[in-house]
C-alpha positions, 0 to 999 in steps of 0.5 A, a space after each residue: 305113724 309111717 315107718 319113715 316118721 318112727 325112724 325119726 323120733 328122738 326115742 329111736 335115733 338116740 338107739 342104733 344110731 349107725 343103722 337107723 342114720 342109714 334106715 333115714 338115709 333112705 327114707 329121705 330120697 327120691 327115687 329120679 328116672 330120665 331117659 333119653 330119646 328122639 320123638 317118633 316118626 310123624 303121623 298123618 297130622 301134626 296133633 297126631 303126631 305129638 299124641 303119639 309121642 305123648 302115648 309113648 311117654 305115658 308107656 315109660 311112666 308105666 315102666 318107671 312106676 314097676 321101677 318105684 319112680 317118683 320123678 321122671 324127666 323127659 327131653 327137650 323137643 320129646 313131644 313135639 320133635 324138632 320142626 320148620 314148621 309148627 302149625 298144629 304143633 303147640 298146644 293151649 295152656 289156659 290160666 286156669 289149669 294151674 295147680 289144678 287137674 286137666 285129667 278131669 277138664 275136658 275143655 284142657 288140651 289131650 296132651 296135657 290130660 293124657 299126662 295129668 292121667 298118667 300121674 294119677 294113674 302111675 301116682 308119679 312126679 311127671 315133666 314133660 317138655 311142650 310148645 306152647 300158643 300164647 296170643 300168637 306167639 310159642 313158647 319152649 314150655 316145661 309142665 310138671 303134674 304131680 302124682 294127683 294130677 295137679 298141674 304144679 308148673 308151667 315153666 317157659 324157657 327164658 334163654 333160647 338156643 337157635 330157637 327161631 320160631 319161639 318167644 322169648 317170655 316174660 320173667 319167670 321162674 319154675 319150681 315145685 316141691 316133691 315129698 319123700 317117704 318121711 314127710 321132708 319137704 324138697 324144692 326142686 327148680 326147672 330149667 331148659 336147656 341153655 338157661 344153665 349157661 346164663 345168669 337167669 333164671 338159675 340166679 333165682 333157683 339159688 336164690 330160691 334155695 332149691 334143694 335140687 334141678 331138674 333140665 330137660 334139654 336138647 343140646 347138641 354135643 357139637 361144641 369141645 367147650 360146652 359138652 352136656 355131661 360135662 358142664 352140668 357136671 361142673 356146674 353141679 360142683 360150682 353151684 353146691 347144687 344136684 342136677 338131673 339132665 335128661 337130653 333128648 337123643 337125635 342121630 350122632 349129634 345129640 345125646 348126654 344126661 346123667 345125675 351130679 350132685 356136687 360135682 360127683 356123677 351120679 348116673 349118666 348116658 351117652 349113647 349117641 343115635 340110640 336112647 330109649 333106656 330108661 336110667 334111675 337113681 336113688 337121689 338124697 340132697 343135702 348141703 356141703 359148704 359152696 366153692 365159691 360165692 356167685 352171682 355177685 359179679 362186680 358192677 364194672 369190668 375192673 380192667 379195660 377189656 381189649 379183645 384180640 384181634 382173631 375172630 371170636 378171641 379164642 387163641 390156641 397153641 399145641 401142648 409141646 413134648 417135654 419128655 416121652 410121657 409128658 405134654 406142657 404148655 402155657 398161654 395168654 390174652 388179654 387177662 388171661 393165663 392158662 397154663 397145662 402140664 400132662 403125662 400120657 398113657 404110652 411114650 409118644 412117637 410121633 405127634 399127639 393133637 392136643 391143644 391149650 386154649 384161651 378165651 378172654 372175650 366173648 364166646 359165640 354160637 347158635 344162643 340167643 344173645 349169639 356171644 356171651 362173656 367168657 373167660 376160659 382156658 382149656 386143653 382138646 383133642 384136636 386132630 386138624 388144629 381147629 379145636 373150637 368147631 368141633 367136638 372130637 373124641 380121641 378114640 385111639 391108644 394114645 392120650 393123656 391120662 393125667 392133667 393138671 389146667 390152671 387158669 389165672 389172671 385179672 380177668 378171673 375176677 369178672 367171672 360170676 361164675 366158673 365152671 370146671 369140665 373134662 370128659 373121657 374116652 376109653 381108648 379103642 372106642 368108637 370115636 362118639 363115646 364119652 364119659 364124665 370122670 372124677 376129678 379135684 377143682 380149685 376156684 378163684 383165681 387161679 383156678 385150676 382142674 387136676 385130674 390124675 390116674 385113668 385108664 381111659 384118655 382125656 378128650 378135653 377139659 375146661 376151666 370156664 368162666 362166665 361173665 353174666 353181668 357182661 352179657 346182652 339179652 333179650 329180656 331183664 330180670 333180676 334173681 
């Protein structure tokens, strides 16, 4: 027997219990690294290219094993970097390489032996991030190998965002299991990116009973209502589930990864135009009784939905001073009410930019469908009134620090699912740096976020809902 396997014989749990719980603790994680970066400069040639890049991530494989590594997690785009022209870019993934070892077959493409080898080598969980040719089209492609070599996942992103060169797949789904030190048995689930805002094939990962996710992504921190940390933060929390997101670090733009397991943050990164540091965490998955029972939306909207007349449906007000520290306000649409009560950090002189919000509609941006179905109240740092368009981080010494947001209405009950958000900003920092905090929230309807006590300054906080059986898309499958 291993150490681990002793540890769980009834002989010895039923002796020092308090310690050995603890020893089993242990036994039953995983060690989980990711690390945020942009891929390299281009070579002489697009194959080229994407064999440095994928030299590189063989390099951090290395550096995650000295670190006792057994998954590690790679960005979106890490292979290949973002193009306007792909030719030479993808590469083949032939049937056949499926749960066997493309280390040892010479025919299989030299990005995927290179990985496969460095599993072996590194005895490591591996996902990597690829484009893929299949007949002609590409498609936005996860791979997983496992610590043999074994190519264990080909997963192809369903829900793509501003992708226009790639394929929407066929249905499927990604999902591998991972052993800890005491022989326990973890599913773990793949998405990419924007697939964690829409109902598939996350339905399916929980449906599945995954007992964690993995996310590769490279999402833009553009958008004050879908800021990266904080909706898989959220979502984490909704779903009753863990997730590790590693992002890929593109300029000031895009950067965000961290580990959440049931709303509490884990470990994170933020660090915008900088990347290439490599984060771990000891991961243990268990289970706590869900918020709320999702993905079953009812069939029918149970009111009529009547979208006002602004462009996009998003209607906004600036929180009112109630006294020297305390900001309020209250808003509706549609089947809506949002509602928000604050206190800032210093007596307000002058005016403070923030900015209730409220969605009864269809949120829109670069995706594919371009609008979704949304329900959502929120508050923003917002210093030129228009709040929806750009994330703005409130780096100065006056802000709130205390929130409570409650969304309620009718419209609450189209929602499938509801996912809370808030981000941080010390104060004094430079305006591109965020962070996830602790906070309390109640779903259903009402549905509230309340968030007390911080040193550093509230940037923004959202309650939103999602309406997945509301939304067109370009493929239909079900969990």
């Amino acid at each position: 027997y291993s150490f681990c396997t002793l540890l769980s014989q009834p002989i010895y749990t039923n002796m020092l219990k308090v310690v050995l719980v603890s020893l089993l603790t242990l036994c039953q994680s995983l060690k989980v690294g990711y690390i945020e970066f942009r891929a390299g400069e281009d070579a002489s040639t697009p194959h080229q290219t994407i064999i440095n890049n994928t030299k590189y991530v063989v390099d951090i494989c290395g550096e995650a094993a000295e670190k006792g590594v057994d998954l590690i997690v790679f960005p979106e785009y890490g292979i290949t970097g973002f193009r306007n022209n792909w030719e030479g870019y993808s590469v083949v993934i032939n049937n056949y390489l499926l749960h066997h070892i493309p280390c040892d077959v010479e025919s299989s493409a030299e990005v995927l032996q290179l990985a496969s080898c460095a599993a072996i080598k590194f005895s490591l969980y591996i996902l990597v991030n690829l484009a893929e040719k299949v007949d002609g089209k590409l498609y936005n492609t996860d791979v997983v190998f496992s610590p043999f070599g074994e190519l264990l996942v080909r997963y192809r992103k369903m829900n793509l965002w501003g992708e226009p060169d790639f394929s929407t797949p066929p249905c499927n789904t990604g999902t591998f299991s991972i052993t800890t030190q005491n022989e326990r048995s973890l599913k773990v689930g793949v998405m990419t990116c924007a697939d964690l805002v829409f109902g598939y094939p996350q339905s399916a990962l929980i449906d599945d009973d995954v007992d964690f996710v993995v996310l590769p992504a490279a999402w833009s921190n553009v958008m004050p209502q879908m800021q990266v940390l904080a909706y898989a933060q959220g979502w984490s929390l909704a779903t009753n589930k863990l997730i590790i997101v590693c992002n890929h670090n593109y300029e000031m733009d895009m950067t965000g990864s961290g580990a959440f397991q049931y709303g509490k943050v884990l470990s994170w990164e933020y660090s915008p135009g900088k990347g290439n540091i490599l984060k771990t965490i000891d991961i243990s998955p268990t289970r706590t009784d869900a918020i709320k029972s999702h993905f079953s939306p009812p069939a029918t909207l149970q009111h009529p939905l009547s979208l006002p007349s602004k462009e996009e449906g998003w209607v906004q007000t600036a929180l009112d001073q109630t006294s020297q520290r305390t900001l309020s306000g209250r808003i509706c649409v549609n089947g809506i009410c949002c509602k928000a009560e604050a206190e800032v950090k210093d007596e307000i002189e002058g005016t403070i930019p923030y900015y209730l919000m409220a969605l009864d509609g269809f949120d829109t941006g670069g995706g594919s469908p371009k609008k979704w179905r949304s329900i959502v109240c929120g508050v923003a740092f917002c210093n030129d009134g228009n709040c929806k368009d750009y994330f703005r981080p409130n780096g100065s010494s006056v802000g709130i620090v205390s929130l409570f947001l409650q969304a309620a209405g009718p419209s609450l009950n189209d929602a499938s699912q509801i996912v809370p958000e808030v981000t941080l900003t010390a104060p004094f920092t430079p305006d591109s740096q965020i962070s996830p905090p602790a906070y309390n929230f109640t779903s259903g309807s009402p549905s509230s976020i309340t968030f007390t006590g911080s040193n550093d300054l509230l940037t923004s906080a959202f309650v939103y809902g999602r309406g997945f059986n509301q939304d067109t898309l370009p493929y239909s499958c079900s969990p």
